[in-house]
DOSEGU-635789 format. One line per field, with one value per residue: residue in one letter; residue number from 0; x, y, z of N, C-alpha, C, O in turn. Coordinates in steps of 0.1 Angstrom, whole numbers, m for minus. Example, Ala and Ser with C-alpha at 12.3 -4.5 7.8 and 13.67 -1.06 7.14 Angstrom:
r	c(A,S);
k	c(0,1);
npx	c(132,128);
npy	c(m57,m22);
npz	c(78,71);
capx	c(123,137);
capy	c(m45,m11);
capz	c(78,71);
cpx	c(132,129);
cpy	c(m33,0);
cpz	c(78,79);
opx	c(142,134);
opy	c(m33,11);
opz	c(85,80);
***
This chain:
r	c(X,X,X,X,X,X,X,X,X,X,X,X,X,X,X,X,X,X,X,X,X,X,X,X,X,X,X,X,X,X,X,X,X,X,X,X,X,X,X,X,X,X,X,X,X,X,X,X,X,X,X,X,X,X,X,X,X,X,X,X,X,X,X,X,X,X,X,X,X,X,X,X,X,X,X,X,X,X,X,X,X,X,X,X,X,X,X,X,X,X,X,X,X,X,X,X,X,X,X,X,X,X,X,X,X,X,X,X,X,X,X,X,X,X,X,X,X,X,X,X,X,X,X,X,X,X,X,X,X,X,X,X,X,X,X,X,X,X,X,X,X,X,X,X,X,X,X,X,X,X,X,X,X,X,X,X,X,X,X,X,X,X,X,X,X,X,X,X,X,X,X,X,X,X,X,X,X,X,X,X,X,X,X,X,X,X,X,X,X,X,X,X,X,X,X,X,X,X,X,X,X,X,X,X,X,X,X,X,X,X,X,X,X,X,X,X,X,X,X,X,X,X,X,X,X,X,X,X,X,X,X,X,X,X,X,X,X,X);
k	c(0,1,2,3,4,5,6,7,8,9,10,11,12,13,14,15,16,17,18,19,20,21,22,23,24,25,26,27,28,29,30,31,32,33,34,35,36,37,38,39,40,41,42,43,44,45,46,47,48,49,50,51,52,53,54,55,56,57,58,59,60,61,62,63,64,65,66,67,68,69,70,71,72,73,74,75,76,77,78,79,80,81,82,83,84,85,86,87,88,89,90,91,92,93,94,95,96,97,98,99,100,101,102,103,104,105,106,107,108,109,110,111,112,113,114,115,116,117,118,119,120,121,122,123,124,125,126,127,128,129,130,131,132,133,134,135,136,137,138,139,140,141,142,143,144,145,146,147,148,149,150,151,152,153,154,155,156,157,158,159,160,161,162,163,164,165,166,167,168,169,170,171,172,173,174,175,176,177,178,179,180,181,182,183,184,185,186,187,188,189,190,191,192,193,194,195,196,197,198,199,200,201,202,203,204,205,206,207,208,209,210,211,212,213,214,215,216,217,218,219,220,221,222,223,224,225,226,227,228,229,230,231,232,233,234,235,236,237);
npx	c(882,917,930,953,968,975,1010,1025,1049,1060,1071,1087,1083,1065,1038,1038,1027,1001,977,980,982,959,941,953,946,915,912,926,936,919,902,920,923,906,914,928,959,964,985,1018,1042,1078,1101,1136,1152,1134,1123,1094,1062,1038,1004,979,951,920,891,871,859,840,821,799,792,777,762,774,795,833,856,882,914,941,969,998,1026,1052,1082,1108,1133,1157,1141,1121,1100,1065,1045,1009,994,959,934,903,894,869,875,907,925,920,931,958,965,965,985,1007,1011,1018,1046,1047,1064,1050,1049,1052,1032,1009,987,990,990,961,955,930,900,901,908,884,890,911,903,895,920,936,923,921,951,958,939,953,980,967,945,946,938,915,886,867,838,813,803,793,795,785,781,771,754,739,773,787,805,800,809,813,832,848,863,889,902,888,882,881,869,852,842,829,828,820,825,823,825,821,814,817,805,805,832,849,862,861,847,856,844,844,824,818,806,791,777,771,746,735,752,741,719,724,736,715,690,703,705,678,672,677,695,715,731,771,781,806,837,865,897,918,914,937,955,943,932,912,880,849,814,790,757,733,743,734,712,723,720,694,689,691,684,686);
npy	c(1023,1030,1043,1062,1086,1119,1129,1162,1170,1193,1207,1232,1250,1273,1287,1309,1333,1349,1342,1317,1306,1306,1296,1268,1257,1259,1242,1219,1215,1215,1192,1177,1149,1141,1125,1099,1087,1075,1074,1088,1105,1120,1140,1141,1159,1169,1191,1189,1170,1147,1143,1114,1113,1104,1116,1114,1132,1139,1124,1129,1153,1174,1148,1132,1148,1152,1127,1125,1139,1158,1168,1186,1196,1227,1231,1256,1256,1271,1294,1285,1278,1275,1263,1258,1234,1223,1196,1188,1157,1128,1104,1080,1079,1101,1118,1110,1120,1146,1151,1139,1157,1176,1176,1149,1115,1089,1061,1066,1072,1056,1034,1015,976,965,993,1004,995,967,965,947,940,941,957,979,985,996,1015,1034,1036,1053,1074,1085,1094,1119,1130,1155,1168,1173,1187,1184,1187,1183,1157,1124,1110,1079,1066,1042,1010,1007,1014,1035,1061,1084,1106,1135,1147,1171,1180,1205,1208,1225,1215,1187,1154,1141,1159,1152,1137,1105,1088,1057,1041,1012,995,967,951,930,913,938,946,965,984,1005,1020,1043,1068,1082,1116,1141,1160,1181,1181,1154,1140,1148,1141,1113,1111,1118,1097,1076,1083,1084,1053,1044,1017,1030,1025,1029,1049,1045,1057,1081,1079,1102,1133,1163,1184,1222,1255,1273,1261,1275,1286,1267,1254,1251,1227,1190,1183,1172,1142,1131,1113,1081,1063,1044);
npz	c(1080,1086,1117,1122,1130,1113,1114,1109,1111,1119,1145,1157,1139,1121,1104,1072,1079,1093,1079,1065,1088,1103,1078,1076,1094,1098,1078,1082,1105,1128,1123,1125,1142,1138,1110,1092,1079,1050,1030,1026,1020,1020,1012,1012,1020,1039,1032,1015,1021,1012,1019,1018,1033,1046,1059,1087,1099,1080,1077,1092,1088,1059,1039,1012,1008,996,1013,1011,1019,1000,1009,1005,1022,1024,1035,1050,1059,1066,1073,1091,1087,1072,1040,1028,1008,998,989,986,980,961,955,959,937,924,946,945,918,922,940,925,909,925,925,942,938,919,927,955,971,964,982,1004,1013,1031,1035,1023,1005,983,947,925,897,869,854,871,876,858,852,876,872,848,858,881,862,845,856,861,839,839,855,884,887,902,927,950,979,991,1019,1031,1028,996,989,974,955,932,905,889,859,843,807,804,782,757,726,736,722,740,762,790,816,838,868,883,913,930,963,970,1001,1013,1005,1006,983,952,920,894,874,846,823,792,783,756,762,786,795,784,807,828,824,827,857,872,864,873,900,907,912,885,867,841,813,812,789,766,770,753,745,771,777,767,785,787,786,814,813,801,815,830,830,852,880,889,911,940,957,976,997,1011,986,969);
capx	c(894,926,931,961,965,991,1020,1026,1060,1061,1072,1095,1079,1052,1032,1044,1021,989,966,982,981,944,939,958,938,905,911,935,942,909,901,935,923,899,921,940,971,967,996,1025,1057,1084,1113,1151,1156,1128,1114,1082,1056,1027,995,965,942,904,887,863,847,828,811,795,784,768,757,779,805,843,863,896,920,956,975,1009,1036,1061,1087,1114,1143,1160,1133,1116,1080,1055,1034,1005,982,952,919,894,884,860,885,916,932,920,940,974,971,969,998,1021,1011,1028,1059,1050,1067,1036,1047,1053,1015,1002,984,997,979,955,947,918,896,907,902,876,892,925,899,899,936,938,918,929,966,952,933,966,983,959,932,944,933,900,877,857,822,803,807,785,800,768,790,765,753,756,783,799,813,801,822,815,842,846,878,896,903,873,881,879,860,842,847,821,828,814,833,817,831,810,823,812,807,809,844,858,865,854,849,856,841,840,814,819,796,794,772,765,726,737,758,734,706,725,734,701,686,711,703,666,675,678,707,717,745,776,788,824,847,871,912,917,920,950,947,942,932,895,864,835,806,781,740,732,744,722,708,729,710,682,688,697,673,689);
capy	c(1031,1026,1053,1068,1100,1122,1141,1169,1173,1206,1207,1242,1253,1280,1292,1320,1344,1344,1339,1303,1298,1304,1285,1257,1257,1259,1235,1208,1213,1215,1181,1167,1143,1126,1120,1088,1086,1060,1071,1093,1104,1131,1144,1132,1171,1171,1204,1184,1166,1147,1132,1111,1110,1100,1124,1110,1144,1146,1112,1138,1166,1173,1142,1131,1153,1142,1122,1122,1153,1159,1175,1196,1207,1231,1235,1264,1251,1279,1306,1276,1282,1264,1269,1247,1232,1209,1195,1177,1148,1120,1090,1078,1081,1117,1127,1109,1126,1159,1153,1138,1172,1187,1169,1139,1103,1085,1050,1068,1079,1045,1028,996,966,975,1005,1011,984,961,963,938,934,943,972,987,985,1001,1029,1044,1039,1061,1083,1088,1105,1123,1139,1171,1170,1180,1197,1182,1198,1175,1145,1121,1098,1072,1054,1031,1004,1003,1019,1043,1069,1092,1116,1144,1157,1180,1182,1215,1212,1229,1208,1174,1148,1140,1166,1153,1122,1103,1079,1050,1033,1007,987,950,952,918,910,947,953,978,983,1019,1024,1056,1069,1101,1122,1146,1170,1185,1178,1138,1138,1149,1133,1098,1113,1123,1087,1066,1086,1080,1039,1034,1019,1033,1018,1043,1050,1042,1070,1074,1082,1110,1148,1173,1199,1236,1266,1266,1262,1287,1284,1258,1254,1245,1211,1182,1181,1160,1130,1137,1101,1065,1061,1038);
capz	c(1078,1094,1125,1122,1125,1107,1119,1100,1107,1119,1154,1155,1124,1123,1094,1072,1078,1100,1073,1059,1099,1102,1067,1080,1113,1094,1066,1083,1120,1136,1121,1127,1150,1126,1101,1092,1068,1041,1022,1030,1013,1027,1006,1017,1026,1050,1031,1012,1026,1011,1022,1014,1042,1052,1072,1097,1102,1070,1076,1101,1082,1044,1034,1000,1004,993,1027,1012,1015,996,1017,1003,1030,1018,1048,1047,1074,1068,1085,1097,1082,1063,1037,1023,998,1002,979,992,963,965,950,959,926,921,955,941,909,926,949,917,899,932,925,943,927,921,935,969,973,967,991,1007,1016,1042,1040,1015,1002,972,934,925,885,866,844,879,882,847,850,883,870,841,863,883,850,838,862,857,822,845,864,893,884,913,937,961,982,995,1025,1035,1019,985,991,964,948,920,901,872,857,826,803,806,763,747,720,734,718,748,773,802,828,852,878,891,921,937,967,975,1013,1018,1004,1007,970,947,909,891,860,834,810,787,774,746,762,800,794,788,819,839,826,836,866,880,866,886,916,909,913,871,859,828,814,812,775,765,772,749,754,780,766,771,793,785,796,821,801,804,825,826,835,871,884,894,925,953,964,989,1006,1005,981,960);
cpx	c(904,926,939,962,978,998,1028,1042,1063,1061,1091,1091,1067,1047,1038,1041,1005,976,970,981,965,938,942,950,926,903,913,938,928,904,911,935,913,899,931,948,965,978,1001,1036,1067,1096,1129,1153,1146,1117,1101,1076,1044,1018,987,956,928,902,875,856,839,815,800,787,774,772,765,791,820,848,877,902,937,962,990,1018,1049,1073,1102,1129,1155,1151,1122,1100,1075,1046,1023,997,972,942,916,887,880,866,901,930,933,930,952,977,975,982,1008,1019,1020,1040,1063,1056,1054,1039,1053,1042,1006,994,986,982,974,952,939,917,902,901,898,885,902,918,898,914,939,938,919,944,965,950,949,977,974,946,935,940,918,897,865,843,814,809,798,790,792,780,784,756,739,762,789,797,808,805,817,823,842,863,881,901,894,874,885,869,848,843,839,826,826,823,824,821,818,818,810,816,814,820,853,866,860,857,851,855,837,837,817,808,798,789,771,753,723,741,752,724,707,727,728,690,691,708,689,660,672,690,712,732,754,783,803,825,856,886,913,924,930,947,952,941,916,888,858,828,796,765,747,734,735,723,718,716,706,683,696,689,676,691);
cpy	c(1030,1041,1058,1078,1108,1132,1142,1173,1188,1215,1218,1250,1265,1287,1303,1331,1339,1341,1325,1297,1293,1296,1272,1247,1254,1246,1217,1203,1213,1202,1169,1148,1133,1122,1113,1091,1070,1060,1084,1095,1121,1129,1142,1147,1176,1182,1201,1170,1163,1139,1131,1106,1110,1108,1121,1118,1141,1138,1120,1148,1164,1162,1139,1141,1143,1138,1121,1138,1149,1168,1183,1203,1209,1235,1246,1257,1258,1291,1292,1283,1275,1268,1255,1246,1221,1208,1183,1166,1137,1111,1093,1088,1093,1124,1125,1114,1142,1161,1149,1151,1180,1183,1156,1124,1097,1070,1055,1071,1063,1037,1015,990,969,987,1014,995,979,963,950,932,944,959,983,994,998,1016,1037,1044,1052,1077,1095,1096,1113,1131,1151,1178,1177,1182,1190,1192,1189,1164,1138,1110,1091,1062,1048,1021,1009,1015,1021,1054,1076,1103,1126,1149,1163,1187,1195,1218,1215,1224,1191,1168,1145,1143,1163,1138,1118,1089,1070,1042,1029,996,976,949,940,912,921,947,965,974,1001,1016,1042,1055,1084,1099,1134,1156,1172,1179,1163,1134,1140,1137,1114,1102,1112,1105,1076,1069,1083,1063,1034,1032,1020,1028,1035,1040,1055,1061,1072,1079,1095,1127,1153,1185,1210,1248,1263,1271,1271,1277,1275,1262,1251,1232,1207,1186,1172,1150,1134,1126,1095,1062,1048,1021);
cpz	c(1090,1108,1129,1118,1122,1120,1107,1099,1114,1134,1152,1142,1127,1107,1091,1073,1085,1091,1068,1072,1102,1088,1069,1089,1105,1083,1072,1102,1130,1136,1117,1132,1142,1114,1101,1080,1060,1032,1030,1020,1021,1015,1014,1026,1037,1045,1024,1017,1016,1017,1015,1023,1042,1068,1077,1097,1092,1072,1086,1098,1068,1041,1019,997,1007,1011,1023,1012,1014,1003,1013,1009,1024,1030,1040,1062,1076,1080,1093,1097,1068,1054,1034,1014,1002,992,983,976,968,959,951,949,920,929,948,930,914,930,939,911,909,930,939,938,933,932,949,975,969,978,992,1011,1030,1044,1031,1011,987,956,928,908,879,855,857,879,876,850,865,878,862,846,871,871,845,842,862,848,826,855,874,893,900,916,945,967,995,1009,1035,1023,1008,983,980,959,935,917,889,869,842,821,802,793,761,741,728,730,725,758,783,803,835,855,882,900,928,944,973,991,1019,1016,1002,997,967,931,905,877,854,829,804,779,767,756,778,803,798,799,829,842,833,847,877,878,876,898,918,911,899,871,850,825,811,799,778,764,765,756,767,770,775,778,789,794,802,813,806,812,826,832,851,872,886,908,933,951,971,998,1002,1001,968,969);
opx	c(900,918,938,960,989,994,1034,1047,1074,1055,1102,1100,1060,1056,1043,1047,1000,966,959,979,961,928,934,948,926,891,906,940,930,901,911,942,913,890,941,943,962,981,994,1039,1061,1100,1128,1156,1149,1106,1093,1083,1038,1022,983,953,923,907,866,844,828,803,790,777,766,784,759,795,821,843,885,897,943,956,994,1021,1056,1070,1106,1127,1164,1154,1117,1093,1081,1038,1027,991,976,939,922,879,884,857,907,938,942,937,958,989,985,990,1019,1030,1029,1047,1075,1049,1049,1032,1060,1044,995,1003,983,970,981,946,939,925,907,888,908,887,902,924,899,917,944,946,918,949,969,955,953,981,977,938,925,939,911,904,854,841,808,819,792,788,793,786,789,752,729,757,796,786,814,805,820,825,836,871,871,905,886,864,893,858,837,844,840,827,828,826,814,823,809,826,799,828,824,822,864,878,856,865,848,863,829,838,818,804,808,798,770,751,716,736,756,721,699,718,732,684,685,709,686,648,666,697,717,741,750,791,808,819,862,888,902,933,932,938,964,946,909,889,863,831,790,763,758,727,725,732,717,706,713,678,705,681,668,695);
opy	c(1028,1050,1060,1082,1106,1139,1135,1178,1192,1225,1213,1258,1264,1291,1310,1341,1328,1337,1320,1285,1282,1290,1264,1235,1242,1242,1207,1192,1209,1198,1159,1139,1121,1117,1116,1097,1059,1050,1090,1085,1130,1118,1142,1146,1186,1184,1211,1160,1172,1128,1139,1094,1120,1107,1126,1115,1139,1141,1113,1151,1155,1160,1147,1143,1133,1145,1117,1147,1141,1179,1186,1214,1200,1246,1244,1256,1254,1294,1296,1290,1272,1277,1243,1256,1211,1219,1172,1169,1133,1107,1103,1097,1097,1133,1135,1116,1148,1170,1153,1157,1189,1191,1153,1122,1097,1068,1047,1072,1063,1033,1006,995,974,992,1027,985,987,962,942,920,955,968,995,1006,1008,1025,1049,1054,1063,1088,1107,1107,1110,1137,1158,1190,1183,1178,1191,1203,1197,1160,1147,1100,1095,1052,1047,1025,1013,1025,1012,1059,1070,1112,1121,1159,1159,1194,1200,1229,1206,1217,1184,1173,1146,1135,1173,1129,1125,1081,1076,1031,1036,989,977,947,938,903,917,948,974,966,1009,1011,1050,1043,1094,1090,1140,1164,1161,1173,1159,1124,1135,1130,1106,1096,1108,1101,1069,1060,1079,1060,1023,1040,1009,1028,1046,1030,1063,1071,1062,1082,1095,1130,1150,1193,1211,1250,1254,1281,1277,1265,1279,1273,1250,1224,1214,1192,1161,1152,1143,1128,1097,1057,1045,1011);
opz	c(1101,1104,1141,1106,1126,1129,1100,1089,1111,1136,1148,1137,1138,1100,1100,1069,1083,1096,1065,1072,1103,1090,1065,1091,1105,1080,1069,1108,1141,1147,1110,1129,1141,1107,1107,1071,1065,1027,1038,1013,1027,1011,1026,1038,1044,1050,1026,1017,1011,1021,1008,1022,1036,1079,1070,1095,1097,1070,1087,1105,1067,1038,1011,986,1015,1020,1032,1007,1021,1000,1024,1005,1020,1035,1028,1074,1084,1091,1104,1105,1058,1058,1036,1010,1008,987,984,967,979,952,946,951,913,924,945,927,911,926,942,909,905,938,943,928,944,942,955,988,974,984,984,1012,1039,1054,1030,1011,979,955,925,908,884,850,854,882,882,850,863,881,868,842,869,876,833,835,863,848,818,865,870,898,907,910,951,961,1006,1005,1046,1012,1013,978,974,959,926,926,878,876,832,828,796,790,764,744,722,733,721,767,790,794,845,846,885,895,932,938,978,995,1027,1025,998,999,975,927,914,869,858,824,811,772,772,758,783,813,807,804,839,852,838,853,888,888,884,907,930,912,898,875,846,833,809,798,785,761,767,768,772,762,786,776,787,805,797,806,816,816,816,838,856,865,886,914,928,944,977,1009,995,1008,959,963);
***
């Protein structure tokens, strides 16, 4: 990952209240320093701010948790105060949908050449374009991101329509070390039970193949409650 680290912009600026300052501090500013920019965008008026950054810390901490965080600065340049938003997600394409939902333009949140690894085939291309409209349609239920070799990315997510056809999803990104690609594949499933159960086999080193997914559902209001997730991964056992 590239090592650039952001500026937030916010030199004369102070939080609007000591609790978005201590949120800020706790979320963003303590691990300022080990976070690179791979994308960026600022508004003509100076007053919005977005990012897509890789935070170095986590590679640090719990084991499979997400490394990317969206970042959201809302600036006031009248009282000269800030507020903010952020969500930590485990793929690219997940953070830029967040940040177009905040009223980011999507091809400003892109990442240029250099600064994330390449897509291996044009059904990659596809389906983050996709993902990018459309991830709000759901719900991050789980995440594990394996960043040593083999190196990737798994995703659950669950549609936010109670009536969708196939309200459970899993992400597969798997990156090819040796030529710094990657592939991203989706599987839906009908049921929680199914989703797991590939889940939990893939982590146990089967490969189950992942069942077609079909179009993406509309989003609603939040679903009800589900069973207990899988387990994280216990290793690199794969």
């Amino acid at each position: 990952m590239p090592s650039y680290e952001p500026d937030f912009r916010l030199d004369g600026y102070e939080a609007v209240n000591d609790h978005v300052a201590d949120q800020f501090w706790g979320h963003i500013g303590i691990e300022q320093d080990q976070m690179a920019v791979l994308a960026e965008h600022h508004s003509d008026d100076a007053e919005h701010s977005f990012y897509l950054m890789h935070n170095g810390a986590v590679t640090w901490g719990i084991p499979g948790e997400p490394q990317l965080v969206a970042l959201y600065l809302k600036r006031d340049p009248t009282t000269r105060t800030y507020r903010f938003d952020h969500a930590e997600l485990p793929l690219p394409s997940m953070a830029q949908s967040w940040l177009i939902a905040r009223g980011c333009p999507e091809e400003k949140i892109l990442l240029a050449d250099g600064m994330g690894n390449t897509p291996a085939n044009e059904a990659t291309r596809v389906l983050e374009e996709r993902l990018r409209s459309d991830g709000d349609h759901f719900a991050l239920l789980i995440s594990y991101t394996h960043d040593s070799d083999p190196i990737e990315t798994t995703v659950m997510l669950r549609a936010l329509d109670e009536k969708a056809a196939v309200p459970f999803r899993v992400l597969l990104e798997e990156v090819d070390s040796d030529a710094w690609t990657y592939t991203l594949r989706e599987g839906g499933f009908q049921t929680f039970e199914s989703a797991t159960q590939w889940w939990e086999a893939h982590w146990n080193g089967e490969e189950p193949p992942l069942p077609t997914a079909s179009p993406a559902a509309r989003p609603a209001t939040a679903a009800p409650g589900l069973p207990a997730l899988p387990a994280p991964p216990r290793g690199p056992s794969r």
